[in-house]
C-alpha positions as CSV (number, residue, x, y, z in Angstrom):
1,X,83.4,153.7,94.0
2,X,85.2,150.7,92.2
3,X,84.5,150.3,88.4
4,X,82.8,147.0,89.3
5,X,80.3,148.8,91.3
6,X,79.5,151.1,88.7
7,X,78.9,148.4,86.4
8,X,76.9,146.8,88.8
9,X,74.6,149.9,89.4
10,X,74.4,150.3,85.4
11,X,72.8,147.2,84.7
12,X,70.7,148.0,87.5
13,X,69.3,151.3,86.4
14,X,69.0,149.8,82.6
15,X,66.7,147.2,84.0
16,X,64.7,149.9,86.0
17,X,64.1,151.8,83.1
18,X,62.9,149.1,81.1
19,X,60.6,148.0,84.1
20,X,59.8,151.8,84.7
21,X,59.0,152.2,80.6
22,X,56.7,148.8,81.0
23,X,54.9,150.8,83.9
24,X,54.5,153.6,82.1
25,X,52.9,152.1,79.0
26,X,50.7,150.4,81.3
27,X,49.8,153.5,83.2
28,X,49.0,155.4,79.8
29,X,46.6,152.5,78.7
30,X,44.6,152.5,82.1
31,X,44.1,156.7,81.7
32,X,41.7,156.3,78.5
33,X,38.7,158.5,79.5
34,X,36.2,156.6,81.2
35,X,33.0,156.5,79.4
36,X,29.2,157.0,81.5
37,X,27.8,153.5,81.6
38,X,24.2,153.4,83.1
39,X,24.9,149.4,84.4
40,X,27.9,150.2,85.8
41,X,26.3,152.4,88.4
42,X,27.6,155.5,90.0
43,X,29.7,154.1,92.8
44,X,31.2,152.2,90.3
45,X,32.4,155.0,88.1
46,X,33.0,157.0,91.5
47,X,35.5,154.1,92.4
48,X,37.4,153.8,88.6
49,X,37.7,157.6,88.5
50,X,39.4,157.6,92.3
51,X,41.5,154.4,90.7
52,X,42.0,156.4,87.9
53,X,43.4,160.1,89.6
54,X,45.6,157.2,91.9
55,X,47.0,155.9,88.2
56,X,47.7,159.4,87.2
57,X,49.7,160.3,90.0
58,X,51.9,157.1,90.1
59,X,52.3,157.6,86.4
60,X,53.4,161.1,87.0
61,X,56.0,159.9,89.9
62,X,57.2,157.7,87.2
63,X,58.0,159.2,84.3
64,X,59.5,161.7,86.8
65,X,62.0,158.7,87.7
66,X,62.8,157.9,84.5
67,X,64.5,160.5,83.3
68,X,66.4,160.8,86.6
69,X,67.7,157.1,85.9
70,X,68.1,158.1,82.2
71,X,70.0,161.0,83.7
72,X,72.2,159.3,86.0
73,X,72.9,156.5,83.2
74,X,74.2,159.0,81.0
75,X,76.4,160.3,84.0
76,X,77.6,157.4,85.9
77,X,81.2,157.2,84.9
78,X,81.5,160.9,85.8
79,X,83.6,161.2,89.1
80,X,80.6,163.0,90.6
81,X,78.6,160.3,90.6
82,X,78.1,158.9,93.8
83,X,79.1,161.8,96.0
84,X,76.7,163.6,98.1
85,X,75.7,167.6,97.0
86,X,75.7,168.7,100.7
87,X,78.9,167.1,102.3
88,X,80.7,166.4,99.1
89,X,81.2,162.7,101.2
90,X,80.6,159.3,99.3
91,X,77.2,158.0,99.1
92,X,77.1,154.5,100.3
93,X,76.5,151.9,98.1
94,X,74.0,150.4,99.5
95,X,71.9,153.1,99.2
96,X,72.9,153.7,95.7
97,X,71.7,149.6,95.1
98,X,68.5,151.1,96.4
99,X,68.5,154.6,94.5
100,X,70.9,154.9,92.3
101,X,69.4,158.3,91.5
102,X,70.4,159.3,94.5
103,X,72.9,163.0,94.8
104,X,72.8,163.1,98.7
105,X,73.5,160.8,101.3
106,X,71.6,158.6,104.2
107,X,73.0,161.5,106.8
108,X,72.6,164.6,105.2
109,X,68.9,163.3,103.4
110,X,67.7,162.7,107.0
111,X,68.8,166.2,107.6
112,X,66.9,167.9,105.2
């Protein structure tokens, strides 16, 4: 991998974490407790607290990201960046573009 791709993927991931941090704060505001409301109804509680357990996993799945990206960040000018943990091969670029958090390739993730 060139130097100019790494840059590349840098400012990639730095703008993913700042959309993934945006998310998150997001996330964290929509999982206030959801107070009993006789007007609202009880499908209508049913349906925020499904909306709700939905919000709670994506924000899970997030944060979960984020530090991988923060990870990889920190690590991206190492040499093992970018090189599969099963083959020990390159990992495309491409599919870095995609997920730059990624530590295997397209061939040996379809293999697992």
């Amino acid at each position: 991998m060139t130097q100019n791709e790494r840059e590349l993927l840098s400012e990639k991931i730095k703008l993913e974490i700042k959309h993934l941090t945006n998310e998150i704060s997001l996330l964290e505001k929509k999982m206030q407790p959801i107070k009993y409301d006789c007007s609202l109804g009880a499908l209508a509680q049913n349906s925020a607290l499904g909306e709700q357990e939905i919000d709670a996993k994506v924000l899970i799945q997030s944060e979960s990201r984020l530090e991988k990206l923060k990870h990889v960040l920190k690590h991206i000018s190492s040499e093992d960046y970018g090189i599969c943990t099963v083959c020990d091969e390159e990992i495309n670029i491409e599919r870095l573009k995609i997920l730059p958090e990624s530590i295997v390739c397209i061939d040996c993730a379809n293999e697992i």
